[in-house]
Kinemage of the C-alpha trace (Angstrom):
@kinemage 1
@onewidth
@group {chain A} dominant
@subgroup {mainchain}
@vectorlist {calphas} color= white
{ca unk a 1} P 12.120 -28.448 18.007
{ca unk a 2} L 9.119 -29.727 19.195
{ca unk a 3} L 6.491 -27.099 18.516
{ca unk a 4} L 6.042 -24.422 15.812
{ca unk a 5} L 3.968 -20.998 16.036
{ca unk a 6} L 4.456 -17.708 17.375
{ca unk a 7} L 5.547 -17.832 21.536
{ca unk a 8} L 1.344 -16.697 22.258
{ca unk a 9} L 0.065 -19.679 20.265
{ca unk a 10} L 2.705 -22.458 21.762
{ca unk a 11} L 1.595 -20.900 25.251
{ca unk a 12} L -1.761 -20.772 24.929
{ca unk a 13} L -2.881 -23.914 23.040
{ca unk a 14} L 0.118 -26.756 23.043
{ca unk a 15} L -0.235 -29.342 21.137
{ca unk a 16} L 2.534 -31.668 22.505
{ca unk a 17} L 2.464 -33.328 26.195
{ca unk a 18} L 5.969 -32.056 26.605
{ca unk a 19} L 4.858 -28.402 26.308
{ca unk a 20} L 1.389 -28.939 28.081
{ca unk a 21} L 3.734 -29.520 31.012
{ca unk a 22} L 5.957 -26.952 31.009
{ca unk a 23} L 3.477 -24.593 30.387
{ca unk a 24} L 1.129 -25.724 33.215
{ca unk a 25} L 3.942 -25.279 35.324
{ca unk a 26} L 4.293 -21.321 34.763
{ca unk a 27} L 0.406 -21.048 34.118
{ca unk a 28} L -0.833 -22.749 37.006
{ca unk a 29} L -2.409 -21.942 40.097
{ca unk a 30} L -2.581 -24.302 43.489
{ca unk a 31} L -5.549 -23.390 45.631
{ca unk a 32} L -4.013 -24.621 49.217
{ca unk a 33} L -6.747 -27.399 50.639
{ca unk a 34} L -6.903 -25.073 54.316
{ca unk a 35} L -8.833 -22.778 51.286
{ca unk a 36} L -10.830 -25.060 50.033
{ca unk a 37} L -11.696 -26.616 53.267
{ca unk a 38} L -13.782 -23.337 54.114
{ca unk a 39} L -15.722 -23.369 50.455
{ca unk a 40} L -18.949 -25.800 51.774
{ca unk a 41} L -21.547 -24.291 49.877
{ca unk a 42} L -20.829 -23.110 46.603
{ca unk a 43} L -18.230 -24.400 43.311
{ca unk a 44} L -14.920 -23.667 43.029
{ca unk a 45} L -14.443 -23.050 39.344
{ca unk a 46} L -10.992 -22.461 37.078
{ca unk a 47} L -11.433 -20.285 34.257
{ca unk a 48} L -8.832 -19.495 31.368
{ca unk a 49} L -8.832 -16.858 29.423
{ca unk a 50} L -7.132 -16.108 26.616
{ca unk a 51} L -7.496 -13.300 23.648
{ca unk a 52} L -9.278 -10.331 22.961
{ca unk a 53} L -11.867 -10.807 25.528
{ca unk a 54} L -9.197 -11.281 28.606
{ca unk a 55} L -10.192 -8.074 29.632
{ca unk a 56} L -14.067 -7.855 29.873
{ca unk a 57} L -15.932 -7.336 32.997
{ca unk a 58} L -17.163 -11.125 33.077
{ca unk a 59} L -17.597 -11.302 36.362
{ca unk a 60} L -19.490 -8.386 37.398
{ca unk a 61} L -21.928 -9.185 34.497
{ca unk a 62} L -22.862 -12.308 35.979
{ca unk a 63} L -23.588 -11.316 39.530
{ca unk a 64} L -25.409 -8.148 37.948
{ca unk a 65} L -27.632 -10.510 35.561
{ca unk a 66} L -28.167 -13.313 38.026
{ca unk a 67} L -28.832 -13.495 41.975
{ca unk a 68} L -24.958 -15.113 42.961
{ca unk a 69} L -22.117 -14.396 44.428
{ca unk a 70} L -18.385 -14.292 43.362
{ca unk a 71} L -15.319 -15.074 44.712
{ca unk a 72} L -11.937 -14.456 43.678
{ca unk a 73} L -10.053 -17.134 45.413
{ca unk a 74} L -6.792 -16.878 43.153
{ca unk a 75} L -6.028 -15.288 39.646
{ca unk a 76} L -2.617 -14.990 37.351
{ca unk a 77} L -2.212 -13.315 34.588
{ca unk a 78} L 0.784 -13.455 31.515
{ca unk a 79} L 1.344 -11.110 28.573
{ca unk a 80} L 2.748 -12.801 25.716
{ca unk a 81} L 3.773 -10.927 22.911
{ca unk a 82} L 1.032 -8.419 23.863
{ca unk a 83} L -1.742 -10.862 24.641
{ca unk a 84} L -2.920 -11.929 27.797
{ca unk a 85} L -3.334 -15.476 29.092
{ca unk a 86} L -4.797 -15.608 32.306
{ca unk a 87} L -6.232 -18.521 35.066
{ca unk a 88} L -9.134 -17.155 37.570
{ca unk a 89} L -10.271 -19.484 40.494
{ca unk a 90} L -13.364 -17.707 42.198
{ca unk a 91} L -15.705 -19.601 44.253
{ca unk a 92} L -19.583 -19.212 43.065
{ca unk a 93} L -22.387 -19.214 45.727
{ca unk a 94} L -26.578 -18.866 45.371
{ca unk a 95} L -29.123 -20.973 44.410
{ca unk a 96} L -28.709 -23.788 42.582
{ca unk a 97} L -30.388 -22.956 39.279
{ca unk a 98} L -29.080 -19.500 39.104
{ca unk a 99} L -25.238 -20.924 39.617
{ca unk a 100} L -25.618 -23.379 36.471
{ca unk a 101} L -26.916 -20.689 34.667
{ca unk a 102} L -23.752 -18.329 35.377
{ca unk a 103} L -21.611 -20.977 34.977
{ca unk a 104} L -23.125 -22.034 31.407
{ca unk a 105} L -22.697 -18.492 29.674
{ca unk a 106} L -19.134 -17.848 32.009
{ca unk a 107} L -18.153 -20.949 29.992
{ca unk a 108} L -19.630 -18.968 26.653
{ca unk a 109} L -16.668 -16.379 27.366
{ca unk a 110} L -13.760 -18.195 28.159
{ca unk a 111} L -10.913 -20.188 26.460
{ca unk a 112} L -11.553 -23.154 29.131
{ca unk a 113} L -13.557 -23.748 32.466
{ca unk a 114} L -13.303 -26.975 35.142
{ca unk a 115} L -14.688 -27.523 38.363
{ca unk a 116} L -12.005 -27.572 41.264
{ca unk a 117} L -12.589 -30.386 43.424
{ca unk a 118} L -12.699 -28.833 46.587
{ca unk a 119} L -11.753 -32.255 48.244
{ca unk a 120} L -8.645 -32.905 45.791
C-alpha cells in the first residue's frame, strides 16, 4: 500500500510520486500544439477544480465583472465517490491589466491554476 485515505482524497491530492503519476495520467488533458499555434494573443491557462465549488459559474463571473474574453479550449471532468475533480484549459484574451486581474481571483476559486506554455 502506498497511500491511505478515502479514493476522492488519494485522487485529488497524492502525496506519493507514484500516485501523482498515475493519476495525471487519467486526469490529464493534452492541448495538441496545431491548437496552441492559433492562441497569439491571449494565456492559455489550466485550472483544477476540486470540491464543493466544482460547480460554480466561475467563468461567466469573470467575463461579466471584467472586460475579457474566455475560451474553453479543453475540459474533463471525474466523479469520485460523489465529488467532482475536474481540469479546464480556456484561453483568456483583453487587455493586459484586466487579464491579471481575472486570473488573480480565478486562482481565488480553484484547487490549482498554471500557465500553458503555448510553445511547449
Amino acid at each position: 500500500m502506498i497511500e491511505e485515505g478515502s479514493t476522492y482524497q488519494i485522487f485529488s491530492a497524492p502525496q506519493q510520486l507514484v500516485t501523482r503519476r498515475f493519476v495525471s495520467r487519467n486526469l490529464s488533458l493534452s492541448i495538441p500544439q496545431e491548437v496552441k499555434e492559433h492562441l497569439t494573443d491571449g494565456r492559455l491557462l489550466e485550472l483544477r477544480y476540486q470540491g464543493e465549488h466544482t460547480l460554480d459559474p466561475l467563468i461567466s463571473d469573470m467575463v461579466q465583472k471584467w472586460p475579457i474574453s474566455i475560451s474553453i479550449i479543453h475540459a474533463k471532468i471525474e466523479y469520485i465517490q460523489q465529488k467532482a475533480i475536474g481540469i479546464l484549459c480556456i484561453y483568456l484574451t483583453g487587455e493586459e491589466e484586466a487579464m491579471q486581474q481575472a486570473q488573480d481571483e480565478i486562482k481565488k476559486h480553484v484547487y490549482q491554476l498554471r500557465t500553458v506554455e503555448k510553445g511547449a
